[in-house]
C-alpha positions in Angstrom: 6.1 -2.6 -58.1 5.8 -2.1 -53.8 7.6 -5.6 -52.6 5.2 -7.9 -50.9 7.1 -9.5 -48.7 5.6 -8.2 -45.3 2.0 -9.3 -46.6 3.4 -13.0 -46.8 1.3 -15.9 -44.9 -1.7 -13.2 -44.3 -5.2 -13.8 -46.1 -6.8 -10.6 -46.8 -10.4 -11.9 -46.6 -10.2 -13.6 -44.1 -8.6 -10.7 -42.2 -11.8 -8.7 -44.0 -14.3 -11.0 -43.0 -12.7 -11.2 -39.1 -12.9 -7.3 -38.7 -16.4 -7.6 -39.9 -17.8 -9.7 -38.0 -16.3 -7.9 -34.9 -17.5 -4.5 -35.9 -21.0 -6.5 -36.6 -20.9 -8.4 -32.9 -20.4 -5.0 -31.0 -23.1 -2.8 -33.0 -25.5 -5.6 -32.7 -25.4 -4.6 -28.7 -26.2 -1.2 -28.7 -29.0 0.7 -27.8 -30.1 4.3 -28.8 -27.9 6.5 -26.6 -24.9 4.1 -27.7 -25.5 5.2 -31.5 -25.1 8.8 -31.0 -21.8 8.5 -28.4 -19.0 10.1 -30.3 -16.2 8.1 -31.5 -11.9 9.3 -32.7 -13.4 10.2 -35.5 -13.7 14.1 -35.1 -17.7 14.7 -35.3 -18.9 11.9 -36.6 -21.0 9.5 -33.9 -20.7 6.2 -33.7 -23.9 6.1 -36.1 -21.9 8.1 -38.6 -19.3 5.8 -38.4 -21.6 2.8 -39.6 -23.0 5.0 -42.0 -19.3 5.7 -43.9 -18.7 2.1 -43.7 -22.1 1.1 -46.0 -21.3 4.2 -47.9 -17.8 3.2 -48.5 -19.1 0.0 -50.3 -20.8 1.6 -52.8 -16.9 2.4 -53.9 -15.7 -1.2 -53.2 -18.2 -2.7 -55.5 -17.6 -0.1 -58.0 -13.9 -1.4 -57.8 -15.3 -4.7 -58.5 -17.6 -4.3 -61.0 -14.7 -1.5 -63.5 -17.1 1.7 -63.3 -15.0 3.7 -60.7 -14.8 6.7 -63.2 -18.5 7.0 -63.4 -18.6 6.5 -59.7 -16.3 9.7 -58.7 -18.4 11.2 -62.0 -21.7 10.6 -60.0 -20.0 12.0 -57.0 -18.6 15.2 -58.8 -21.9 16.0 -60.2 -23.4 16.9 -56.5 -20.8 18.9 -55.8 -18.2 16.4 -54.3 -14.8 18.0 -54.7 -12.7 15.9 -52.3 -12.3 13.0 -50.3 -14.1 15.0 -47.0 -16.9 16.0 -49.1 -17.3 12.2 -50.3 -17.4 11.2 -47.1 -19.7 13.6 -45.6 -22.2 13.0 -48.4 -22.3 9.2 -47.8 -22.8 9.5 -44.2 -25.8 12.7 -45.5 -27.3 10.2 -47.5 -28.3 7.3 -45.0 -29.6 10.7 -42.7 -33.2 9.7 -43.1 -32.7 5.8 -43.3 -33.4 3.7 -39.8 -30.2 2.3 -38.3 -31.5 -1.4 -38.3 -31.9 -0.9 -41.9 -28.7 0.7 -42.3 -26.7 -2.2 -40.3 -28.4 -4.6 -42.8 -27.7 -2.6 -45.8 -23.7 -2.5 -44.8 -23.6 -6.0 -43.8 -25.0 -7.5 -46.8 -23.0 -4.8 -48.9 -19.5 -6.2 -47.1 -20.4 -9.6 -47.4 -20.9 -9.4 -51.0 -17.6 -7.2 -51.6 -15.4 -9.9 -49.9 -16.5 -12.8 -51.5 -16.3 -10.6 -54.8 -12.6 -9.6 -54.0 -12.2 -13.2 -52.9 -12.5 -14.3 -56.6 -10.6 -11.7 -58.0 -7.2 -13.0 -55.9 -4.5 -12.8 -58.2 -6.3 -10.2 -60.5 -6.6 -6.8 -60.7 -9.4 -4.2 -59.7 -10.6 -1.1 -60.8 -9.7 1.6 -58.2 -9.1 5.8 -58.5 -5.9 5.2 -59.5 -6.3 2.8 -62.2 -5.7 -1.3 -62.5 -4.7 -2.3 -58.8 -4.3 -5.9 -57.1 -7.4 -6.7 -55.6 -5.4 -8.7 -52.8 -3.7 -5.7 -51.9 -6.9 -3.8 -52.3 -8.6 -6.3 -49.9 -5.5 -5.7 -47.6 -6.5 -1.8 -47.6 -9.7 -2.7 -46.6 -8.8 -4.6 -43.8 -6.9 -2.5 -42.3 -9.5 0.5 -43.1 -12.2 -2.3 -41.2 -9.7 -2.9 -38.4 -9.3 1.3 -37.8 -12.6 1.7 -37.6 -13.6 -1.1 -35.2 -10.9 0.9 -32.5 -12.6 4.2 -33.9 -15.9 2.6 -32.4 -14.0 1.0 -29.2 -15.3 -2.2 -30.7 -13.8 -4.6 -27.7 -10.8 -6.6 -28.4 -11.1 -10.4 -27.1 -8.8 -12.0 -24.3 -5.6 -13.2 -26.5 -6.5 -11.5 -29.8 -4.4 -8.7 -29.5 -1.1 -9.3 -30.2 -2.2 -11.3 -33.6 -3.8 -8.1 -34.4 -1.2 -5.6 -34.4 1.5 -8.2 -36.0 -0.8 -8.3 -38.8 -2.1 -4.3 -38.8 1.9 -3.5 -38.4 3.0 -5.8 -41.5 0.5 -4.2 -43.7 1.2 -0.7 -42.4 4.9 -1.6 -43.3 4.1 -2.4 -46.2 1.6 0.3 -47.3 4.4 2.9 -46.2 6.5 1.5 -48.7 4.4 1.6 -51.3 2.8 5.1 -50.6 6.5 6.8 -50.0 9.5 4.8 -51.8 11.8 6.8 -50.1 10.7 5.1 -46.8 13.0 1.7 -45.7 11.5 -0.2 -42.5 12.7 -3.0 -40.6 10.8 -4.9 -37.7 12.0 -7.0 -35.4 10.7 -7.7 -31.7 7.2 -6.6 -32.2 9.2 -2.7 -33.3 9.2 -1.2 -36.0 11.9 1.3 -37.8 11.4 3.6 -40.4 14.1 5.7 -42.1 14.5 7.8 -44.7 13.9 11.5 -45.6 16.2 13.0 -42.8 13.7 10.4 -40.9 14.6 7.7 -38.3 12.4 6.5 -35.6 11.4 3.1 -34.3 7.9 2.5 -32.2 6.0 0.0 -31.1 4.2 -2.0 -33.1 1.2 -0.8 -31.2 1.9 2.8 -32.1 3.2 2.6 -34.9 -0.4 1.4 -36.5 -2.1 4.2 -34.3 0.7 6.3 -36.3 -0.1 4.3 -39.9 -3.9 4.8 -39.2 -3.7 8.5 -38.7 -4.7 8.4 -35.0 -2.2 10.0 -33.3 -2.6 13.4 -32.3 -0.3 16.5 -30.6 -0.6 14.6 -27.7 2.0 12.3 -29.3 5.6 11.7 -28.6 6.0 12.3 -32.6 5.8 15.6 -34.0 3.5 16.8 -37.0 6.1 15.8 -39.9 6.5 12.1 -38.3 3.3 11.7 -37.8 2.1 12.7 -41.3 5.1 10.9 -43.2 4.1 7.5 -41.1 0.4 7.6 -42.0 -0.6 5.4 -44.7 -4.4 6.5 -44.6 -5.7 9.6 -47.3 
């Protein structure tokens, strides 16, 4: 089993329920031409983006509730093949549904998902691959809430930065371990190194969650290998 250790001192749920609220705070703002503005997710407007999120619940409860199988069933069955196609149907299916409804809908679906994984700490979920902790699962969605947010340009408060990225980097340390054993990582000074695999590079914190998260680009220092062996996200 992945050691822990970087996850040490951090409460998922809270973490959940802090992204949350921020992502909740900024869309509360916007007006009609804000909803359709496009966002670093390739295609998808900042609408979309809301949309995934509710959609993406429907998953997290079915971790919750031990019917994950018949969830991906469901999904198979109208022609879902892949993880794209999953996602593109969710954000389909809330097409024709207001977007003050669908704020509603995702916040009351979040807000019963982390208390749910709340109870579960120190237990297991159902997820694609089987039994999983839910407080690492709740870490996952964390940091999933957290990319999103800076997908959105959700604003980041004076003085809440640097909090942020210690805890985004810890998990993404963490989450590269467990994803690809081969990989060793040590942080120190708000940097963080990872070696193995003919690999050795050290970034900044900063970047190295832009890395973790998949949001680097060929604009990047880091070539196409780095870049895909340091993402943590499917």
């Amino acid at each position: 089993m992945t050691d822990d250790q970087d996850l040490a001192g951090l409460d998922p749920y809270d973490l959940m329920e802090r992204e949350t609220a921020r992502i909740d705070g900024f869309l509360r703002t916007l007006d009609d031409a804000d909803w359709r503005q496009p966002t670093r997710c390739a295609g998808w407007s900042v609408r979309d983006v809301l949309a995934h999120l509710a959609a993406s619940e429907e998953y997290n409860q079915a971790c919750l509730d031990g019917t994950v199988s018949a969830f991906l069933g469901a999904l198979g069955e109208r022609g879902v093949t892949d993880l794209n196609g999953a996602n593109e149907l969710g954000i389909r299916d809330f097409d024709d549904v207001a977007t003050p409804e669908l704020l509603e809908t995702w916040r009351t679906r979040v807000a019963a998902n982390v208390a749910g994984f709340r109870a579960r700490d120190g237990g297991d979920v159902d997820s694609s691959v089987g039994a999983y902790p839910g407080r690492w699962q709740a870490f996952h969605l964390a940091f999933e809430l957290a990319t999103h947010a800076d997908d959105i340009a959700v604003p980041i408060a004076d003085g809440e930065e640097p909090a942020r990225t210690e805890w985004q980097a810890k998990f993404a340390r963490f989450a590269l371990k467990e994803m690809k054993p081969e990989a060793q990582t040590d942080a120190h000074d708000g940097q963080t190194r990872v070696h193995g695999e003919d690999l050795d590079v050290e970034l900044p914190d900063e970047e190295f969650v832009q890395a973790a998260a998949a949001r680097l680009d060929d604009s990047s220092r880091l070539d196409a290998r780095t870049r895909a062996f340091l993402s943590v996200t499917p």
